[in-house]
C-alpha positions as CSV (number, residue, x, y, z in Angstrom):
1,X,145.3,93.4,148.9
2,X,141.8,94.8,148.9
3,X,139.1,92.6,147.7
4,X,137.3,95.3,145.4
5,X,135.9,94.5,142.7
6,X,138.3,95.7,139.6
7,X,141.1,93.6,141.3
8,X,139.1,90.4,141.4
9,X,138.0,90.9,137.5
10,X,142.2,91.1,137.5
11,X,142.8,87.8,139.1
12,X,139.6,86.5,137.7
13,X,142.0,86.5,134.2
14,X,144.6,85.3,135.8
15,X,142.4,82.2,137.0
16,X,140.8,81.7,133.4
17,X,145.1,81.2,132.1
18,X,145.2,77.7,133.2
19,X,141.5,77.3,132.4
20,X,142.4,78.3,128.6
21,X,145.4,75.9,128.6
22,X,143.0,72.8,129.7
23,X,140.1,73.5,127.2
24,X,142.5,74.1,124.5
25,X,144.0,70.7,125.0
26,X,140.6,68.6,125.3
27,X,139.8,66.3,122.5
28,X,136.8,67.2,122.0
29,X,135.3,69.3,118.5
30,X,134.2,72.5,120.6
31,X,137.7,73.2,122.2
32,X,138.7,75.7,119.4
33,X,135.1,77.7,120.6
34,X,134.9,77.3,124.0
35,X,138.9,78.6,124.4
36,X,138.1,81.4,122.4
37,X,135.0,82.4,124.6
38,X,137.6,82.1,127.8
39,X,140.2,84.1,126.2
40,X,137.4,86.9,124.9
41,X,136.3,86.8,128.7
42,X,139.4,87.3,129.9
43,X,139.7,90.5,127.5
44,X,136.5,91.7,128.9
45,X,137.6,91.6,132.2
46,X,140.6,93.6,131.1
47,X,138.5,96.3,129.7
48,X,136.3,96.3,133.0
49,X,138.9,96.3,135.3
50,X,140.3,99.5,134.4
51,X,136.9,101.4,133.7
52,X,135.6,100.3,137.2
53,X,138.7,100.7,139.1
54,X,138.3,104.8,137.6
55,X,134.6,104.9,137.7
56,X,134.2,103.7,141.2
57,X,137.4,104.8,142.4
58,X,138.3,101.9,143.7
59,X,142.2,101.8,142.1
60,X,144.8,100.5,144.4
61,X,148.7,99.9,144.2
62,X,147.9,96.2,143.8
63,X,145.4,96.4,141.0
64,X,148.0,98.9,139.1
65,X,150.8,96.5,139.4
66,X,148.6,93.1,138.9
67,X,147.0,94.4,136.0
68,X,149.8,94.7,133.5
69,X,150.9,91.2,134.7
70,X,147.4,89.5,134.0
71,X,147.5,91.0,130.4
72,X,150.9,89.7,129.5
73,X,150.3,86.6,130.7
74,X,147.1,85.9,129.1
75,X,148.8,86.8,125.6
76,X,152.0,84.9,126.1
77,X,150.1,81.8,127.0
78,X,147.7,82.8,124.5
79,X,150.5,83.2,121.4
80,X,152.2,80.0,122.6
81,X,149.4,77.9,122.4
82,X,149.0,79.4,119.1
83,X,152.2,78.6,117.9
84,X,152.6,75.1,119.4
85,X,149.1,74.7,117.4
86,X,150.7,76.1,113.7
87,X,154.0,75.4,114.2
88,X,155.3,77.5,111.8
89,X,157.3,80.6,111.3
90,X,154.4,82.2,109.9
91,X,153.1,81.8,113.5
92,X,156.5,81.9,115.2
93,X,157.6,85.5,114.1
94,X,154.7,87.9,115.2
95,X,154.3,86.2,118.5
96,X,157.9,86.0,119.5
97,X,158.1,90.0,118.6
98,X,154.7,90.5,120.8
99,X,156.1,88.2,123.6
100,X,160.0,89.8,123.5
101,X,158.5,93.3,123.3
102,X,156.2,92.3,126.2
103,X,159.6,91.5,128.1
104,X,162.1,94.9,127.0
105,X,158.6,97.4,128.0
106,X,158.2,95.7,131.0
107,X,161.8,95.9,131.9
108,X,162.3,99.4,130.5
109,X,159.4,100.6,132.6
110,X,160.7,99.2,135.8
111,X,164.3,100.6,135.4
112,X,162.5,104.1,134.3
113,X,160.1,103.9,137.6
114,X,163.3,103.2,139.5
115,X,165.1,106.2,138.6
116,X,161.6,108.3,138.6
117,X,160.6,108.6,135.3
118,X,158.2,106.3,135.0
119,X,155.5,108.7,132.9
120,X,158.4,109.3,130.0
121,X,156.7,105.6,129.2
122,X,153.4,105.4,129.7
123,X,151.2,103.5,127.7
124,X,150.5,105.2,124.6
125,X,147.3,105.0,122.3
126,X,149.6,103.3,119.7
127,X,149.6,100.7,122.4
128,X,146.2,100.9,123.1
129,X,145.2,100.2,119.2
130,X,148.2,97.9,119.4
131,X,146.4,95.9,122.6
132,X,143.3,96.2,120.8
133,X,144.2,94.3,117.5
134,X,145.9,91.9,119.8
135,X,143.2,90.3,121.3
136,X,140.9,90.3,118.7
137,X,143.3,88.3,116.4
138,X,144.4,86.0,119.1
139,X,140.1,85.4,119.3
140,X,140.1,84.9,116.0
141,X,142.9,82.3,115.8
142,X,141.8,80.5,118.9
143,X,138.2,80.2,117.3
144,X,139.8,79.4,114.1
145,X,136.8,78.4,112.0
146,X,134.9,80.0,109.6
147,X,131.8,81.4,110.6
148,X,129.1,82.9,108.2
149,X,131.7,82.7,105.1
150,X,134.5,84.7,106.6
151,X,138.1,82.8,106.8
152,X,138.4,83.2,110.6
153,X,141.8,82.1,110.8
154,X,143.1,84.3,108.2
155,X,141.5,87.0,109.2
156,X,142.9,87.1,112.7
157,X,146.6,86.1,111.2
158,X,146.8,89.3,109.4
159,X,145.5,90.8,112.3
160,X,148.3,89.5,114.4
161,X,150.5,91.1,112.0
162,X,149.1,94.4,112.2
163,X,149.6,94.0,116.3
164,X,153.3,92.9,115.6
165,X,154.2,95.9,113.4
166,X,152.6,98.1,116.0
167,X,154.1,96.5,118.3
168,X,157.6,97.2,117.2
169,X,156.2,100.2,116.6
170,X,155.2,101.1,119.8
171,X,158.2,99.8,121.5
172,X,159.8,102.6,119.7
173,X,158.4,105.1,120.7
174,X,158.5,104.0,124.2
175,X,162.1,103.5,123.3
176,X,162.6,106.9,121.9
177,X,161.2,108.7,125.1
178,X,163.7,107.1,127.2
179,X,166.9,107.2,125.2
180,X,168.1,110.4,126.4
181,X,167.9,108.3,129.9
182,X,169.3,105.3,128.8
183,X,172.0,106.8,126.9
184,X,173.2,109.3,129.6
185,X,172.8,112.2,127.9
186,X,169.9,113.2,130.4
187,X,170.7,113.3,134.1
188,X,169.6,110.8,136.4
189,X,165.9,112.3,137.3
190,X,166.3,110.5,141.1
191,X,169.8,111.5,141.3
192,X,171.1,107.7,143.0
193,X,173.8,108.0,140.3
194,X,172.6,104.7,138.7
């Protein structure tokens, strides 16, 4: 691994994931605030990473498979502490879509890298938006108070519902690109026969 600068932003959010667990779980009033500052950090780094890694051409193998990994776990950690905090199927349904979509990409992107078709499913800009409303409503529902008159809490709920209907929505488009793949009907780009 090479110590530049985009991959320690990376595993600088990986760091802040236990972090976020410990402040969210303190007893005191601020921890709603204080998580949500670590988790907006966190997203910061994730919009850094990637611009310096281009900008100062410092990308690596590492960074481009650690990356992807910091991101989902900050969410998944994110959504469950969520949930376990509104333990509810209002809260239950959008993350478990976000978390299980999180899981079939991932795996779908593997099995398409293994066979060489990895670019069929690159990340969209309906993921990007997707990845965008994302965080912001997980900030808003870690904050959770109202600020200046404006329901916090609600606010970044429906926004978590606008990430988990494009979510699904994304996942099928990434789906659609590699059905001719996963259903046969194209052949095997890397010709293993798998």
């Amino acid at each position: 691994m090479s110590w530049t600068i985009p991959n320690i932003l990376t595993l600088l959010r990986i760091v802040l994931i236990p972090v976020l667990v410990v402040v969210f779980y303190l007893p005191v009033q601020w921890a709603h605030e204080v998580s949500a500052a670590i988790f907006g950090i966190a997203a910061l780094t994730d919009l850094l990473d990637g611009y310096l890694a281009r900008r100062l051409q410092q990308s690596s193998i590492f960074g481009a498979f650690l990356d992807p990994v910091a991101d989902k776990l900050m969410v998944a950690v994110a959504l469950v502490l969520l949930v376990q905090d509104n333990p509810s199927p209002l809260f239950a349904i959008p993350a478990a879509i976000i978390i299980g979509r999180e899981i079939a990409i991932s795996a779908l992107r593997e099995w398409m890298s293994e066979i060489g078709a990895r670019t069929k499913v690159a990340v969209s800009i309906i993921g990007k938006l997707k990845t965008t409303i994302q965080m912001i409503a997980i900030l808003l529902l870690l904050f959770k108070k109202p600020l200046g008159g404006v329901p916090v809490h609600e606010v970044g709920l429906v926004l978590l519902y606008i990430a988990a209907a494009l979510t699904l929505w994304s996942m099928f488009v990434y789906m659609h690109a590699a059905w001719p793949m996963l259903s046969g009907k194209t052949a095997n780009p890397s010709g293993d026969g798998a």
